[in-house]
Each structure stands twice: as C-alpha cells, then as structure tokens.
SELUM-801011 format. One record per residue (C-alpha): residue number from 1; residue in one letter; y, z, x. Coordinates in pm, 1 decimal. Layout:
N
<node><seq>NUM</seq><type>a</type><c2>Y</c2><c3>Z</c3><c1>X</c1></node>
...
REM end
This chain:
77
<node><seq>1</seq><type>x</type><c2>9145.9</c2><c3>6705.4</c3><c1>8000.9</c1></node>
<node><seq>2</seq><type>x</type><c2>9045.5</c2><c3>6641.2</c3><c1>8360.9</c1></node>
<node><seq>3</seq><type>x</type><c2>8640.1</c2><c3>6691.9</c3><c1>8479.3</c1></node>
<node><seq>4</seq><type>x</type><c2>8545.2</c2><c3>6907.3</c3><c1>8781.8</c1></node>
<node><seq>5</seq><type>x</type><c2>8519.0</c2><c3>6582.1</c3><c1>8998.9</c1></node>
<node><seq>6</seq><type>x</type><c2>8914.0</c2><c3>6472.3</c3><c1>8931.9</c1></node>
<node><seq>7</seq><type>x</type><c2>9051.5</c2><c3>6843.3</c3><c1>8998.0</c1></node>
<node><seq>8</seq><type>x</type><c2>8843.9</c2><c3>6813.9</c3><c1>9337.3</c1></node>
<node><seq>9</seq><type>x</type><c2>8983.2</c2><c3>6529.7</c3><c1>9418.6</c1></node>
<node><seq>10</seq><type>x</type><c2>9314.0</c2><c3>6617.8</c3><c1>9302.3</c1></node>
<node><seq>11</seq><type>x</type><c2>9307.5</c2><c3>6943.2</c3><c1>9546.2</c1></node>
<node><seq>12</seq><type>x</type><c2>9203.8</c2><c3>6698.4</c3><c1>9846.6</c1></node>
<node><seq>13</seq><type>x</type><c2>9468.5</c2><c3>6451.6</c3><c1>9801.9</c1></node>
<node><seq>14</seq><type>x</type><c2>9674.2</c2><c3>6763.6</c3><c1>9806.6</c1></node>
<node><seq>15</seq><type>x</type><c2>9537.1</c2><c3>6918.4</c3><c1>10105.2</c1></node>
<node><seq>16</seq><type>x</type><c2>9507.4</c2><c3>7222.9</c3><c1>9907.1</c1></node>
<node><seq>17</seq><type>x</type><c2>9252.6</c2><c3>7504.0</c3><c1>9903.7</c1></node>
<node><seq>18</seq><type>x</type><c2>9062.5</c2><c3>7637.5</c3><c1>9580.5</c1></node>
<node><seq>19</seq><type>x</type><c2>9284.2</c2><c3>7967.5</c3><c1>9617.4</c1></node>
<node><seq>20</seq><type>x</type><c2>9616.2</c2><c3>7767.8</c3><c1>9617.6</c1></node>
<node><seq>21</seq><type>x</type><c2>9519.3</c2><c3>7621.2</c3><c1>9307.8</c1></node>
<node><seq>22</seq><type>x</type><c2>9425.8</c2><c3>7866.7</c3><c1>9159.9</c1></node>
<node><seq>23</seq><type>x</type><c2>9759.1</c2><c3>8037.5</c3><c1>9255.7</c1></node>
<node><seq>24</seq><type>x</type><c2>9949.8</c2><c3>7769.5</c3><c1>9134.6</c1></node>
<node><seq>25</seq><type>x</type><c2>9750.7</c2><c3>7751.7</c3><c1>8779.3</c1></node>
<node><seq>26</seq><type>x</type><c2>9783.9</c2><c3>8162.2</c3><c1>8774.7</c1></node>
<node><seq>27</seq><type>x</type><c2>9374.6</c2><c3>8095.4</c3><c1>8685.4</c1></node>
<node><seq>28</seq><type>x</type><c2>9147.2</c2><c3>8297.9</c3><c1>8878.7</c1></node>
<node><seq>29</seq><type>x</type><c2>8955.4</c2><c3>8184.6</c3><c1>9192.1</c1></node>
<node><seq>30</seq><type>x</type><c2>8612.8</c2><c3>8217.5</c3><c1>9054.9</c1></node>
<node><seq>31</seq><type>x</type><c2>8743.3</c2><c3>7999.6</c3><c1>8746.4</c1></node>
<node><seq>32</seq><type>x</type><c2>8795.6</c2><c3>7715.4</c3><c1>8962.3</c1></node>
<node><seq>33</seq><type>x</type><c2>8489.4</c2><c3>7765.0</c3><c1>9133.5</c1></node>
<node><seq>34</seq><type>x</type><c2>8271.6</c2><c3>7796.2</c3><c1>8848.5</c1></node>
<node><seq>35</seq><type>x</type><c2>8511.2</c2><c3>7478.0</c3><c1>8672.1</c1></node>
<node><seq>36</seq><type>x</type><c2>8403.1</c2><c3>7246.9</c3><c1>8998.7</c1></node>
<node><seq>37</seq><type>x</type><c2>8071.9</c2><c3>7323.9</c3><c1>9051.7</c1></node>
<node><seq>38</seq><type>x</type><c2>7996.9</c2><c3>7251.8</c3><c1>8678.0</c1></node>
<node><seq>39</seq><type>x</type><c2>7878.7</c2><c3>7586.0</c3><c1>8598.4</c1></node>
<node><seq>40</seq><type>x</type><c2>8107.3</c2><c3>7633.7</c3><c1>8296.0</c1></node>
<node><seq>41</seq><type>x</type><c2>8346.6</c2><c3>7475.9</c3><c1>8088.3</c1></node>
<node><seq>42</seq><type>x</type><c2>8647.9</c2><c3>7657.5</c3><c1>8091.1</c1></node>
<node><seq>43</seq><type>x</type><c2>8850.7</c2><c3>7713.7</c3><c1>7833.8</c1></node>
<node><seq>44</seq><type>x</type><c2>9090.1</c2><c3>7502.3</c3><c1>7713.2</c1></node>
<node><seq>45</seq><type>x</type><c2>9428.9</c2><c3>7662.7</c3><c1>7822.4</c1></node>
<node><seq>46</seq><type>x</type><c2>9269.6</c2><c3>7684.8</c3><c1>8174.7</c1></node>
<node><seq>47</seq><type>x</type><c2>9228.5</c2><c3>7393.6</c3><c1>8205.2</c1></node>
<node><seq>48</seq><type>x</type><c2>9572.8</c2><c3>7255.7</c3><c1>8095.0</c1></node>
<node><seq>49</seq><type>x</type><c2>9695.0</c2><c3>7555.9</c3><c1>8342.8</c1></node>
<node><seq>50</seq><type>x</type><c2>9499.7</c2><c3>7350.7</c3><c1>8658.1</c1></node>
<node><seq>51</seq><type>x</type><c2>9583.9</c2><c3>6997.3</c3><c1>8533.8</c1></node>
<node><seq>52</seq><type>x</type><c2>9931.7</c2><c3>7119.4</c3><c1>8504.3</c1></node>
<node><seq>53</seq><type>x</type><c2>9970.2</c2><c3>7304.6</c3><c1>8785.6</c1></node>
<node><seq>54</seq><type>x</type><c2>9810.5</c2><c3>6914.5</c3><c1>8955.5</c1></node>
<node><seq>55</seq><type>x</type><c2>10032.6</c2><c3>6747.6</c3><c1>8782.5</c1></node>
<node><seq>56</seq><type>x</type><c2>10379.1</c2><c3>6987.2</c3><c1>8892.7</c1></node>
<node><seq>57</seq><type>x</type><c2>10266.9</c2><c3>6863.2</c3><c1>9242.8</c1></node>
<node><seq>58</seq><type>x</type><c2>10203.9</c2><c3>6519.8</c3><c1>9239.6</c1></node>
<node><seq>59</seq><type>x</type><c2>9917.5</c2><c3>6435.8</c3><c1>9132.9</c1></node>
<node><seq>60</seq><type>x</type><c2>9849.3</c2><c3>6142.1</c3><c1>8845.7</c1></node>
<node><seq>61</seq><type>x</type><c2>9553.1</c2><c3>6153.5</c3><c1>8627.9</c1></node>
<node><seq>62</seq><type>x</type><c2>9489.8</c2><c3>5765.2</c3><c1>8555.0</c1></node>
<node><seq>63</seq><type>x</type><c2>9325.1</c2><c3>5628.7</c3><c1>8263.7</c1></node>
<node><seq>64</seq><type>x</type><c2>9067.6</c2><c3>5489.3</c3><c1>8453.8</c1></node>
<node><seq>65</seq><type>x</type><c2>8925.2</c2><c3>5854.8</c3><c1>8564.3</c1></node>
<node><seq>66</seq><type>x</type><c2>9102.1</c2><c3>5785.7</c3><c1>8884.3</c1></node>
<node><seq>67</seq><type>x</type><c2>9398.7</c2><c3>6050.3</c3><c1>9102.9</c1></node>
<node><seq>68</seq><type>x</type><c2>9613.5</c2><c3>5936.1</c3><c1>9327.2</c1></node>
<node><seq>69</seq><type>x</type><c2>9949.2</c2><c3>6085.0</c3><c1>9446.8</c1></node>
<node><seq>70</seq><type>x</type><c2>10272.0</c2><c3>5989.1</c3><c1>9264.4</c1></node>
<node><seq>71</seq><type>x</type><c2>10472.7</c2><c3>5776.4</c3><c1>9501.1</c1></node>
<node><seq>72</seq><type>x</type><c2>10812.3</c2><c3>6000.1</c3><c1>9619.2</c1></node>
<node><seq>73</seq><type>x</type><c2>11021.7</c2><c3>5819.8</c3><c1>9404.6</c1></node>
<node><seq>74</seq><type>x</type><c2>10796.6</c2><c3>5920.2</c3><c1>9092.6</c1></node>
<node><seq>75</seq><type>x</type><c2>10764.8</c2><c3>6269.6</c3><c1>9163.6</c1></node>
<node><seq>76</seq><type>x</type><c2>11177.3</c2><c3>6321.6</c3><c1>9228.1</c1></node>
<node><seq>77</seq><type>x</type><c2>11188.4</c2><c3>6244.4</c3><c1>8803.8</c1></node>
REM end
C-alpha cells in the first residue's frame, strides 16, 4: 500500500490537484486530505482506489519507497 508521502509525490509528478485525484480514485476530497496529512488511515479499498487510480496514469511505486513516472513506452502496455 502506498504512505501519504508517495501519493503526494505521486500527484506532483503528475501535476495533479488533490480534487483530480480524488476524481480519478472516485474517493472523496477530504479522504485524500485527511490520507496526506496523516490524520487517518484510510481504509483499505481507498487506498487501492488512489494507488490505482496513480498507477492508471503513470505513476510507478518502486520497491525502494520511491515514484517516478513510467517512461512512454511503459505506460502504452
């Protein structure tokens, strides 16, 4: 599962707002909020919504606790 610090800097390397993630994830604004700021642990199907929802554009969780943008040959499989 990713930590309030990776879906940050997921977002940024997206250019994307809290609200378009939490479009994207069909979560609700305040659950992002409250998942970044560390205020609560949401639960579990939220979160795979926003890592998902990450993932569908671009975004690579590494194994190291790192993000980074899949390269555009990557994100065309």
């Amino acid at each position: 599962m990713i930590t309030p610090v990776q879906c940050k800097m997921a977002r940024s390397a997206l250019g994307w707002g809290v609200r378009r993630l939490a479009a994207e994830a069909k979560v609700s604004v305040s659950a992002v909020n409250r998942f970044e700021v560390g205020h609560t642990e949401p639960i579990p199907i939220t979160l795979e919504a926003l890592q998902r929802a990450l993932e569908r554009a671009g975004v690579e969780f590494r194994p190291d606790g790192s993000v980074r943008l899949r390269e555009a040959a990557d994100a065309e499989l």
